[in-house]
N, C-alpha and C positions, 0 to 999 in steps of 0.2 A: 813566365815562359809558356811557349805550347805543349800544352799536355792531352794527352790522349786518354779520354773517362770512358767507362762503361755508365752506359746509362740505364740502359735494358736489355733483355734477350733482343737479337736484331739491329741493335742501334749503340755504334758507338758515337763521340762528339770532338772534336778541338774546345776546349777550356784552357782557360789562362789559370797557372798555377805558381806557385812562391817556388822559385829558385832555389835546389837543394842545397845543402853546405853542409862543410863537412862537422859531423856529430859524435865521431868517435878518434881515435888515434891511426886505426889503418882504413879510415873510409878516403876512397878516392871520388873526386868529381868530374864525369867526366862530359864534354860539348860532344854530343851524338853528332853525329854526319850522316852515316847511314842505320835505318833499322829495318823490321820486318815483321809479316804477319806470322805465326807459326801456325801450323792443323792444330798446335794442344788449343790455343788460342779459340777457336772454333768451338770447343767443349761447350764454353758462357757464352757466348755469343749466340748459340745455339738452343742456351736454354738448358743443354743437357748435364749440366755443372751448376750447381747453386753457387749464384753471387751476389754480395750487394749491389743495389743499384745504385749509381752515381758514385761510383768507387774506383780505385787505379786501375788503370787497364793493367793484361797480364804480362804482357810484353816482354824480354827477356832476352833478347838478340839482339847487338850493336856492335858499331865501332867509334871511333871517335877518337878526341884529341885530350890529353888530361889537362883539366882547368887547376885545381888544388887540391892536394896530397894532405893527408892525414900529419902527425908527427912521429908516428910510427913506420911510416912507410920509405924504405929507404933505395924502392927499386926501379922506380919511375919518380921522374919530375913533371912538372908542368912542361906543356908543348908535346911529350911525347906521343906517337900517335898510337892505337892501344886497339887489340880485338877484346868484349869484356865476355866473358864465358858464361853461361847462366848458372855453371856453379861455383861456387863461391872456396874453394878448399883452403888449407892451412896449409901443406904440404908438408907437413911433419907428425900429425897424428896416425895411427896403426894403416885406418882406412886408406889417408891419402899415399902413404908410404909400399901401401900394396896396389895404388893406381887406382882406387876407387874414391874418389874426392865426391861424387854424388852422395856418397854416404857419411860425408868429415865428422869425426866425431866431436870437434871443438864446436860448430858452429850450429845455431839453432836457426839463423838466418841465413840459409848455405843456398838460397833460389832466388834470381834477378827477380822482378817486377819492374814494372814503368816505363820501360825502355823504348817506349813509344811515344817518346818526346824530346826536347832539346836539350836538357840537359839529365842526368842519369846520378844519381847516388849508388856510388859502388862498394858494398862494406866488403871489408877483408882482401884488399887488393892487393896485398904485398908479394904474395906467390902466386893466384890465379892469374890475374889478368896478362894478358898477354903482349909484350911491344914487338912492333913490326917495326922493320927497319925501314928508316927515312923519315918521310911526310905523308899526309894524302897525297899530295897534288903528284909526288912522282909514281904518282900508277894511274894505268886505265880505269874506267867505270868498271871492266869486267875481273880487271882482277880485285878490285874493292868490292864486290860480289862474292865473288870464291872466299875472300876476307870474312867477309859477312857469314858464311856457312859454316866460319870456324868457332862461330861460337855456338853454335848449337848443332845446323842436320847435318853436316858431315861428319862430326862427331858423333854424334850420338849411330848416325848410319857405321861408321867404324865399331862406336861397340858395341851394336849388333853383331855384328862380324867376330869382333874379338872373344866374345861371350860365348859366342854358338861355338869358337874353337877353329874357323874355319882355317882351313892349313892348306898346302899345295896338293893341288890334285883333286880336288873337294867338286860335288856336285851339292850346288846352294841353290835354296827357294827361296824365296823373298815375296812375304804377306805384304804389299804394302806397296802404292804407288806414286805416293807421297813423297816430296821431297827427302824424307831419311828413308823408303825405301828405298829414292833412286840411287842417295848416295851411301845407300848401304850395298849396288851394286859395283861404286867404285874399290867402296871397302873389301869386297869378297877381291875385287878382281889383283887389289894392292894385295891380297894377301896369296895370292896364288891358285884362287879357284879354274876348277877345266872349266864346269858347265856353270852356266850360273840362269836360273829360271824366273824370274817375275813374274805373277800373279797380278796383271793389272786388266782393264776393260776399255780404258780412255787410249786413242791413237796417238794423240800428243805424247803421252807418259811412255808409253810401249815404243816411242821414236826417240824419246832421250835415251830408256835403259839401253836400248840396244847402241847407240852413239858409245854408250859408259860401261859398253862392257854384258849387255845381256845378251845370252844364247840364244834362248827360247822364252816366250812370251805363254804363259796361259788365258784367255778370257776368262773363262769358267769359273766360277766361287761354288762355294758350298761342297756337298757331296761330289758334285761334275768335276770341280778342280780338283779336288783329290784325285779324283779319277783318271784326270787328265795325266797330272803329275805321276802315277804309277805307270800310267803308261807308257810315259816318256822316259822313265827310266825300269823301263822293263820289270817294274814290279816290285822295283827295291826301295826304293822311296830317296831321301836325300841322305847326305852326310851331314849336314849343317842344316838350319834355317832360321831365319829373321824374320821376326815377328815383330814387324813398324807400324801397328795400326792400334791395338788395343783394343775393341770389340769384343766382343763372345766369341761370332762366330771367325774371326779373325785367328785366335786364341784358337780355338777346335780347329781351324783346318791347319793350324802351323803344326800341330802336334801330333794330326794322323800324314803329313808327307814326307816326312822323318823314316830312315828305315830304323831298324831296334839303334836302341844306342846312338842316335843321332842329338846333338844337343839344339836348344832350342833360343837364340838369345833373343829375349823379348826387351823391346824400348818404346813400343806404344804406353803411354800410361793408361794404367787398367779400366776398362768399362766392364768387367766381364762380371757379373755376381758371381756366378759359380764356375767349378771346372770340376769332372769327374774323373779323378785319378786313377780307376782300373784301371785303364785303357795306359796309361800312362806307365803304367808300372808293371805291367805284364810286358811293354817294348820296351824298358828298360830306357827312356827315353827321359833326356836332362832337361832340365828349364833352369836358365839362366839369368842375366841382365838385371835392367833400373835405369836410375839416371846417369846421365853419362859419364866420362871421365875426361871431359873437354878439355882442360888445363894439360894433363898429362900424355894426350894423344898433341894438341897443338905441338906444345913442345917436344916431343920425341919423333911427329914422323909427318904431322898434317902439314904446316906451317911450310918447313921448310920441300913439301910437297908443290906446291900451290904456289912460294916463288921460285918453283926452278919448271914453271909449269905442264909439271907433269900428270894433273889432275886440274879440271875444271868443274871444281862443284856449283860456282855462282851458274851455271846453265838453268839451276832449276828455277829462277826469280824470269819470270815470265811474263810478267807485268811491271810497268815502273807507276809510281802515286807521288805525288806530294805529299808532308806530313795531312795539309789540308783536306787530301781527301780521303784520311782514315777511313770512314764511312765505306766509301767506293772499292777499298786495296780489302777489306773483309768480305764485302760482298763477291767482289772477283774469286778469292779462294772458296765461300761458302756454294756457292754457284760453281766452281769447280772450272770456270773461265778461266781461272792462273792456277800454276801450278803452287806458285808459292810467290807473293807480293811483297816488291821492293822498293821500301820507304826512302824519298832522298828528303832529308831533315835540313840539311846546311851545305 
C-alpha cells in the first residue's frame, strides 16, 4: 500500500509499505478515503520534535470504510463507514467514564499514527471509533470534511472550550489561529459565549473566525495583544481562554488575558520549557486541558452537529492534495499557504 514516511526535517516521501492486518482481538482495519495534515504534524517536519528518520509518519486523522474486525470487536463490521478518532479510549475505565479518554487508563497505545496512507491499523476500536450513518458516496466532499474534523480539530477545539469551562454569557480569547483555534471558536459559540476574541495576524484565518462565530479579531501577539485584549474588555480580561498553539509565548499570553479566576483550557501540545507560576497564582487563575475527548464529544454533541448541519468545521481544509503529493499538502500548512490540508486517499 501507499504509505506516507518521514524521511527528514523538511521531507516527507510516498513509500510502498505491507498492508496492516489485524494483530490483536479489537484491532480494526480500516481503507482510509480521506486524511489530513495536522499543525502537531509540523513539530517533525520542522525539525522542532526529535524523530527518527525514515520512520511512520505522525498522521492521526481519517475516515474511512472498515476492511476487518478483530474478534473482539462486536460494533462495527466490514463495509461500515467509520470517523477513527486519534484517541484510542476503552470507554469503561475511571478516565474514559469521566469523559477524558486522552488519558484511558487501560491503554498504553491510546494515540493514532500512520493515518497518512491507505490503509490504517486501528487498535481498540470497539468503543472509540466512530460509525456514521450510510456510505461515503451518500455525502458531499464538504460534509466528509466536517467528517474529517471529527476526529481530531473540532474536537480537540470543543475541549478547549469544555476545559476552560466556557458557559453562556462568557467573554472567550482564543490563542490560536489554527484550525483548533478556528474550531474552537465554534466550540465557545456551541456553548453559548457573547463575545468571543481571536488572536490571529493571517486575513484568511481572521475571515473564517469571524464566518464561525468571532467578535473581535486581535493582530497583536505578545505584550501588545494583552494590551489589546484589556482593552477590549475594559480591563477586565476574559472569562474563559483557549490556548491551541502550545509555544511559550502562546502559554504566557493565554494566561495574562484571563481576568482573576478565569480558566485556561490548553490543547496545544507543550513546547513551552518553563512557566512561572506567581503570576498565576496571585489571579487565581486555572490551567486546564490535554488530549482530547474525541470519542465522547463525537458521540454526545459533534456528530450529530455536523449532520443536521448546524456547524461546518471541514471549512478549515483549504487546500485539497492527493495522497501523492504528501510532500506539497506539508509544505502548503508549513508555508502557512493552507490552513489546514486535505488528503483525498481513495
Amino acid at each position: 500500500m501507499k504509505d506516507t514516511i518521514f524521511i527528514k526535517p523538511g521531507k516527507v516521501a510516498i513509500e510502498d509499505s505491507k498492508k496492516p492486518s489485524v494483530q490483536a482481538p479489537d484491532d480494526v482495519i480500516i481503507h482510509v478515503l480521506r486524511a489530513c495534515v495536522c499543525g502537531s504534524d509540523l513539530w517533525g517536519f520542522r525539525g522542532q520534535d526529535e524523530m527518527t528518520e525514515h520512520s511512520q509518519n505522525t498522521g492521526h486523522e481519517a475516515i474511512g470504510v472498515v476492511e476487518s474486525v478483530g474478534d473482539a470487536i462486536t460494533t462495527l463490521v466490514p463495509g461500515d463507514f467509520v470517523i477513527a478518532p486519534f484517541t484510542h479510549g476503552c470507554g469503561h475505565c475511571a478516565a474514559c467514564r469521566a469523559g477524558f479518554e486522552g488519558g484511558c487508563l487501560n491503554h498504553i497505545d491510546n494515540f493514532s499514527t500512520g493515518a497518512q496512507a491507505e490503509y490504517l491499523r486501528y487498535q481498540h476500536g470497539e468503543w472509540s471509533l466512530i460509525k456514521v450513518p450510510g456510505k461515503p458516496e451518500d455525502y458531499s466532499e464538504e460534509m466528509l470534511k466536517s467528517f474529517l474534523t471529527l476526529a481530531d480539530v473540532m474536537a480537540t477545539g470543543y475541549h478547549a472550550a469544555r476545559t476552560a469551562n466556557v458557559k453562556s454569557g462568557d467573554t472567550v480569547v482564543i490563542v490560536g489561529d489554527g484550525a483548533v483555534g478556528l474550531c474552537g471558536v465554534i466550540s465557545a459559540q456551541m456553548r453559548g459565549a457573547k463575545r468571543i476574541i481571536i488572536m490571529s495576524s493571517h486575513k484568511d484565518r481572521q475571515q473564517l473566525a469571524l464566518e464561525f462565530g468571532a467578535t473581535d479579531i486581535v493582530e497583536e501577539r505578545g505584550d501588545d495583544g494583552v494590551s489589546k485584549v484589556m482593552t477590549l474588555t475594559h480591563g477586565v480580561g476574559a472569562d474563559a481562554v483557549l490556548e491551541c498553539v502550545g509555544t511559550e509565548q502562546s502559554v504566557n499570553t493565554a494566561v495574562k488575558v484571563g481576568r482573576p479566576g478565569a480558566t485556561v483550557g490548553r490543547v496545544g501540545v507543550p513546547h513551552n520549557p518553563k512557566m512561572d507560576l506567581e503570576p498565576i497564582f496571585f489571579r487565581n487563575t486555572m490551567i486546564a486541558g490535554g488530549p482530547a475527548s474525541v470519542t465522547t464529544y463525537d458521540k454526545q454533541v459533534l456528530l450529530d452537529a455536523v449532520l443536521k448541519g448546524e456547524i461546518h468545521p471541514g471549512k478549515v481544509f483549504t487546500q485539497t492534495f492527493k495522497l501523492d503529493d504528501i510532500q506539497a499538502a506539508y509544505e502548503a500548512m508549513d508555508n502557512r499557504a493552507a490552513i489546514k490540508s486535505y488528503l483525498i486517499v481513495d
